[in-house]
Structures are given as C-alpha cells and as structure tokens.
C-alpha positions, 0 to 999 in steps of 0.5 A: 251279149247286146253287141250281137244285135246289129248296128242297122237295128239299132240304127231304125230304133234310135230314128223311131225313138227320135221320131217318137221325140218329134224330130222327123228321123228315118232310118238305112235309107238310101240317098243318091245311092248313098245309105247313111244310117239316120237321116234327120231333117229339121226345118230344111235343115238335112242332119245324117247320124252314123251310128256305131258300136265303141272301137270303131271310132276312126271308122266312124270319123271318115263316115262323117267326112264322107257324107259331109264330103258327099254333099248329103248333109249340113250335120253329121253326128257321130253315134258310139253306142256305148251301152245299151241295158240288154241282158240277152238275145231274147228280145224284141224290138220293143226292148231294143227301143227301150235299152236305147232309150235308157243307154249311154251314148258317145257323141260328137259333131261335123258340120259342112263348115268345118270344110268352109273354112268358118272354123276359125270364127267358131272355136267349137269347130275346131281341130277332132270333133269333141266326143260327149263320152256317157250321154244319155238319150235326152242328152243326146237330143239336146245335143242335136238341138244345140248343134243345129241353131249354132248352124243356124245361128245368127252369128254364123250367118252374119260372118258369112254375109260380111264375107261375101260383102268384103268381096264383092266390094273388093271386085266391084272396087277392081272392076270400077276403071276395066268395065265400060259403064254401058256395058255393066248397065245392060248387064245388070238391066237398069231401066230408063229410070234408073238410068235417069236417076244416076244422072 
C-alpha cells in the first residue's frame, strides 16, 4: 500500500536523499510562481526532477516540456517511482528515505536542446525521451551525472560556437558592400589606433 504515501513526500525525500549524496537538491519549491518537484543546481547548472508514481507517464513527459518550455531549467529528469520497499502505512520519514534509497526507479531525460534544434548532432537527444526501467538510486545519481557533463560537454558547446560563427561570417559577408565603413567603425568604437592600423 506504499503508493498512498503522496508523491510531494517522496518528492522532499528523494531532495534529502540527493542532498545527503552531495548535490545541492530542494524539494516542492516554488519558482517564478512555478512549483517543480526537485530543484538541482550543479555548478550554475539548474536541473528540475518531476517526479511520479508508474501510470503516469504521458503526465509526466508534458511536465518536463513544460518547465523546459517555462525557461526553469536546462535539464529535466523524469522520475517513475517504480517500487519502493514499504510494507505499510506505519512509517515515518526516516523509513520513507530508506525505501527510496533501496527502490527501483524509472528514468529518462529533457533537455533545452531538445527545443534548440541540437539534436541532430546528439543521437541521444533524439525523438521520446529513452526511459532507464529499474534504476536504483546510485544508478539514478550517475544518471543525473552523465546527463549533465553531456550538457555541458565540449562537444555540444564547440557545435554551438561553430554555429554562431557560420552566421556571423555569413552576415558580416552580406553586410560587406550595404554598411558604410564610417559608420560600422563608430558602431563598433575603433579608437584612432585601430583605425591606423587598418591603414
């Protein structure tokens, strides 16, 4: 009868737990009038967990989009908690951090990118989020791990920088014969000095 205890619970007690496991986590708080069930920040890096019990997962896919869309956050991971070793209704939390800590889990992943268009670049991106089906909680940790340093990942940052420098040099190219020159140099400041050395 564990699902009777009610996922905002298990929502504080899994932030406690991720706490305790040295990532800075808080649990049902509340963001720009927005209450996102875990809120993760790793090195400036906002991660939002929605968690929820199985049979609920359409729910919980239109979560994640949402608070991707709601610019909460640069991760959501999606949280099935899929069993929790609870033999009845009289425990307390202490037992309830503990079921979590020995439960099973199914997870998966949004990112922002996935609305960047960067997906094509990183198959793992691609299409539904993949769900991890029985993840335990070290696993479910490592998972959070790996999903933010791909964010994060030289690779993914590289591509964006190409991007960007693709476009500029494609409007610096069109704009080269429409914009007087006097004109771009006070725009863009240049001194005496640089004027003179472009001379």
């Amino acid at each position: 009868m564990w699902t009777k205890i009610s996922e905002p619970n298990l929502n504080v007690m899994l932030a406690e737990l991720l706490s305790e496991s040295g990532i800075k986590a808080l649990g049902e708080v509340i963001i720009r009038r927005k209450k996102p069930d875990i809120v993760i920040d790793i090195n400036g890096i906002r991660i939002i967990i929605e968690g929820k019990y199985p049979g609920k997962r359409e729910e919980l896919l239109r979560e994640a989009e949402k608070r991707i869309n709601e610019d909460l956050c640069e991760i959501v991971m999606m949280v099935e908690y899929k069993h929790l070793p609870i033999a009845n209704l009289d425990v307390n939390q202490k037992e309830i951090k503990k079921a979590l800590r020995n439960g099973k889990f199914n997870v998966a992943f949004k990112t922002y990118l996935d609305s960047k268009g960067l997906e094509k670049w990183i198959k793992e991106l691609r299409g539904e989020p993949k769900f991890y089906e029985d993840v335990d909680f070290q696993d479910l940790v490592a998972l959070l791990m790996e999903a933010y340093e791909l964010l994060i990942s030289e690779r993914i940052i590289n591509t964006v920088i190409e991007d960007l420098d693709k476009k500029i040099t494609n409007f610096s190219m069109r704009a080269k014969g429409t914009v007087p020159v006097n004109w771009l140099k006070s725009v863009l400041e240049l001194g005496e000095s640089e004027q003179n050395e472009e001379e």
